[in-house]
N, C-alpha and C positions, 0 to 999 in steps of 0.2 A: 442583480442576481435573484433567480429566483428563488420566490424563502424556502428555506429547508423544513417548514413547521413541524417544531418539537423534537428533532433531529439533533440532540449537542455531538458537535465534531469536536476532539482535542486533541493537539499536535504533541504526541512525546518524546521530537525529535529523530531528523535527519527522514528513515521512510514509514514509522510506527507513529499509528493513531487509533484512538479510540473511540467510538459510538457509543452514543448511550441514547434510547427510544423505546417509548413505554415500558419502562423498568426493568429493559435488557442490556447489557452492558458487550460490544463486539471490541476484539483488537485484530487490527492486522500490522503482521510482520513484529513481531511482541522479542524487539529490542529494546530491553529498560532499564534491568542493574546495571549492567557496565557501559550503557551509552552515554558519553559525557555531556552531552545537549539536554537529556532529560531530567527534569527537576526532580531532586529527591521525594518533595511531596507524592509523587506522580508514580512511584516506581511501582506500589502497592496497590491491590484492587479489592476494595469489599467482596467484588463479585466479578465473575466471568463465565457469558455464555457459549458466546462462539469466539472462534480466534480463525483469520485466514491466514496463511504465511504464501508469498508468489513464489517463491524458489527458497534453496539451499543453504545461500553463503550467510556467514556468523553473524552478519550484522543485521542481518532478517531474523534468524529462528536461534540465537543461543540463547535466549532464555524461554523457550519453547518448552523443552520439560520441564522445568523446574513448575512452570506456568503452569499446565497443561496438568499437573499431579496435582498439583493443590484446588486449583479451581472446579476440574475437569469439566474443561466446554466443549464442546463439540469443535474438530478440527478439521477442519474444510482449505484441502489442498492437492498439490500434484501427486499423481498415485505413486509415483518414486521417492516423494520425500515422506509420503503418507507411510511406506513400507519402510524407512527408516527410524520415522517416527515410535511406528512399532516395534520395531528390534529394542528401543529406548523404555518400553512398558506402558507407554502412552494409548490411552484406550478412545472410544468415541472419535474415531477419524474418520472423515467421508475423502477419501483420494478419488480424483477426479483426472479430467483433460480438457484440452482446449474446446470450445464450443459449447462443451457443458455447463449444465443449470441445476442449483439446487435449492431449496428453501429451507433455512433453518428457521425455527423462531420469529417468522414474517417476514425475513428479508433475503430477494431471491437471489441468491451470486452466481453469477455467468464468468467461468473461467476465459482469458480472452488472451492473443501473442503479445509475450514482450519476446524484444531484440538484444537478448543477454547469454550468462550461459547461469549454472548452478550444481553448486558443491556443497557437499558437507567436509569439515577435518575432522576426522576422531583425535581421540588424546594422545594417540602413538603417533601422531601425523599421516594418517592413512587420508589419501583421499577418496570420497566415494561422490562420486556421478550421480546427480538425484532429478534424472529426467531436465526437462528444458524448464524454463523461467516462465512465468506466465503476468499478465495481469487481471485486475477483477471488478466487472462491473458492479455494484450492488445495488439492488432497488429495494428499498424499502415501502411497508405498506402504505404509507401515505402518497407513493409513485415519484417521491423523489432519489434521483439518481446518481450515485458517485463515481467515477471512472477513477482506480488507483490504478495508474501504469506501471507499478515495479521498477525495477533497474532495469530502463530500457537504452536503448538509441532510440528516434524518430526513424518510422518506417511507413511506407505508404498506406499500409493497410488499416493505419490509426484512420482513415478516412471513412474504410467502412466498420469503424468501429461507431465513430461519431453519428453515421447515418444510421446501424440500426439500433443500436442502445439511445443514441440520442440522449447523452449525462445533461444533468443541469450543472455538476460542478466536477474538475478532471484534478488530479492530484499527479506534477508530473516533476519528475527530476530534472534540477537544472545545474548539479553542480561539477559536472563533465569528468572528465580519466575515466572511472567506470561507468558513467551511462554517459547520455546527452549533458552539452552545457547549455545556455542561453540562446546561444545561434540557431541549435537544433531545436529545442524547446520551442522558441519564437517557431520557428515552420510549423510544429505539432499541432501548435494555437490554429494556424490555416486547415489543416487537414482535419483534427477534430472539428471544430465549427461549436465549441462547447461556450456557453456564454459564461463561463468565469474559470479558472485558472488558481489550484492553490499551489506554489512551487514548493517544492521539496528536496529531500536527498543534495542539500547543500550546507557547507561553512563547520559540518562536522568535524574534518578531517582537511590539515593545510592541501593533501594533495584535491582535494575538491575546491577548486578555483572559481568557478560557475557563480558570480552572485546575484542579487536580487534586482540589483539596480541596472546591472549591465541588459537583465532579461528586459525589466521595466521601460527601458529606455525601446529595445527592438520591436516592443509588444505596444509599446504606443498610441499608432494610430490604427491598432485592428480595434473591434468592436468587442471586447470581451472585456471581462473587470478580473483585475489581478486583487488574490484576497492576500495580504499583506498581513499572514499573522504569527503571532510572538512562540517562537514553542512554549507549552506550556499554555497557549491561551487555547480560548474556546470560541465555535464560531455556530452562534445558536439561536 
């Protein structure tokens, strides 16, 4: 893999992770109080710059305001959840769309397709539609590259995701019912062409069946390195 220099990645369970690169601290999808996976040390931040969320549903963005008030970082997402966000009093939001590019703090995020849908529930049970699901390239200034795919399925167009972002490391859900499981994940591996592979979005929740080893085993004999890490751990 190619090294990520000075880049710490930290997993806080299931699709929420955090960056930290010269003295800036990023999260995307900022599920941490009530995610059972993530370690209580973990749940609290000295500091927070930028935050991306890909979509809607609770286990991406409920703890998004709470976050979002306290720290206030700049919040770089879908311009339908960006306008819901604000209804919430959440300020400093850049809502975007597919295709789009933007640099916050030295790291540029290119909004890119996931194969999903996206909701928010209010407290009355309202549901509200908050645009489509995205995922998000991010390059950092030292030109290393992360590809988070969100709550996807495998879809063809991961191919020309892989070709023009060209990630050195892809962040991809393999624990199946709501996105891809391992079958579909293993194809994702062929179409990106990413030479390392961190899985995700599994073993949270029983109905996410999708494990590690089942992926390990399909992913085998391609040429990419599976990073095998702890939530909670850091990959730096």
């Amino acid at each position: 893999m190619k090294l990520n220099n000075g880049i710490r990645l930290t997993w806080l369970g299931h699709a929420t992770f955090k960056f930290e690169t010269e003295g800036k601290t990023f999260l995307i999808d900022p599920w941490v109080d009530s995610n059972p996976a993530c370690p209580d040390e973990l749940k609290t931040f000295d500091r927070l710059d930028v935050m991306y969320i890909t979509h809607g549903h609770w286990d991406h963005t409920e703890d998004a305001v709470p976050i979002a008030k306290k720290h206030t970082p700049t919040v770089v997402t879908m311009i339908e959840v960006a306008k819901w966000l604000e209804s919430k009093g959440v300020q400093n939001i850049i809502g975007m769309n597919k295709g789009g590019t933007v640099t916050v703090d030295g790291v540029k995020a290119t909004m890119v397709t996931a194969n999903h849908s996206s909701s928010v529930t209010e407290e009355d049970g309202t549901t509200i539609y908050t645009g489509e699901p995205a995922g998000f390239v991010l390059e950092f200034a030292n030109g290393y590259k992360i590809y988070h795919a969100g709550d996807t399925n495998v879809f063809g167009d991961m191919q020309i995701i892989g070709e023009i972002y060209q990630p050195d490391l892809a962040l991809l859900p393999i624990g199946g019912h709501f996105t891809m499981g391992p079958r579909e994940a293993a194809y994702a591996v062929k179409l990106l062409k990413v030479p390392a592979i961190l899985p995700m979005h599994y073993g949270t929740f029983p109905l996410l069946t999708g494990t590690l080893e089942e992926f390990l085993k399909l992913t085998a004999s391609m040429d990419v390195e599976i990073v095998d890490l702890e939530v909670g751990g850091t990959l730096d």
